[in-house]
N, C-alpha and C positions, 0 to 999 in steps of 0.2 A: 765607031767608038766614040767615047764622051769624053770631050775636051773638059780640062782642066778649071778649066774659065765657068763652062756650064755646071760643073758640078760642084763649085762651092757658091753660084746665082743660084741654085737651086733650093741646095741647104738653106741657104738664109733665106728665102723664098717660105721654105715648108717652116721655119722658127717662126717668121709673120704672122703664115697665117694661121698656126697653133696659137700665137698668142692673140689673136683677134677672136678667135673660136671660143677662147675661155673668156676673153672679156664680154662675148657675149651671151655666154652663159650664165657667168657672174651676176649679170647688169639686173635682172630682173629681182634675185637675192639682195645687191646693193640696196637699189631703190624700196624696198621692205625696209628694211634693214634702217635706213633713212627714214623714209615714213613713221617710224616707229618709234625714231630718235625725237623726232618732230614734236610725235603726241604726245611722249613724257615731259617734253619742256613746258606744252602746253597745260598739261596737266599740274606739274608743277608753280605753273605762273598762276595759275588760277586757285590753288592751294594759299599762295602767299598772299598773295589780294583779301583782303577783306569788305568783305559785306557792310555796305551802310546799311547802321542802324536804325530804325523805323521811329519816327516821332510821337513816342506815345507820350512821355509828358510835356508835353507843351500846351499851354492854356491862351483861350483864345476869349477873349472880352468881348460883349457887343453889349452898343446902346440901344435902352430901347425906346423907340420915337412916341412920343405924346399918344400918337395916335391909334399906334398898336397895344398900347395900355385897354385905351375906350375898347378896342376891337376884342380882345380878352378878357377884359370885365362884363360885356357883354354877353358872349361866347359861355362864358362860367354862368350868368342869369339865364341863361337862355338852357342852358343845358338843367339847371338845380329845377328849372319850372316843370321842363318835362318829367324830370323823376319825381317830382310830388305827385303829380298828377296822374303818374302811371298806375297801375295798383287799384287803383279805388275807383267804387263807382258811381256815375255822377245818377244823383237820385232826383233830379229839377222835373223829370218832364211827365 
């Protein structure tokens, strides 16, 4: 026969581990469940944030040195001689 004593360790025994059973059933649903909480916030965080805006007007100044003038007025006679001289033909010889 089943002592008294055993039969309500038992009960509370089988409530245990009914309730371990479900929370481990649970746990996999939870953690979705979470994950999911997660990515909305993220999503939302990233929502709110705005985007630096790109520097398109901003002007930038440069000198230009003595000598890259020479190097460019050259560049420019050097370039006008050959187009003249393209085109035509030389009749000396």
């Amino acid at each position: 026969m089943v002592r008294p004593i055993d039969m309500a360790d038992n009960i509370a025994k089988t409530q245990l581990t009914e309730r371990v059973n479900q929370l481990q059933k649970a746990a996999p649903e939870m953690d979705q469940r979470q994950f999911a909480l997660q990515l909305d916030t993220k999503h939302v965080q990233k929502r709110e944030q705005a985007a630096p805006a790109p520097k398109t007007d901003e002007v930038v100044l440069h000198r230009d040195n003595p000598q890259q003038e020479k190097q460019k007025k050259k560049k420019k006679q050097d370039e006008h001689g050959k187009d003249e001289n393209e085109g035509h033909l030389d009749l000396k010889a």
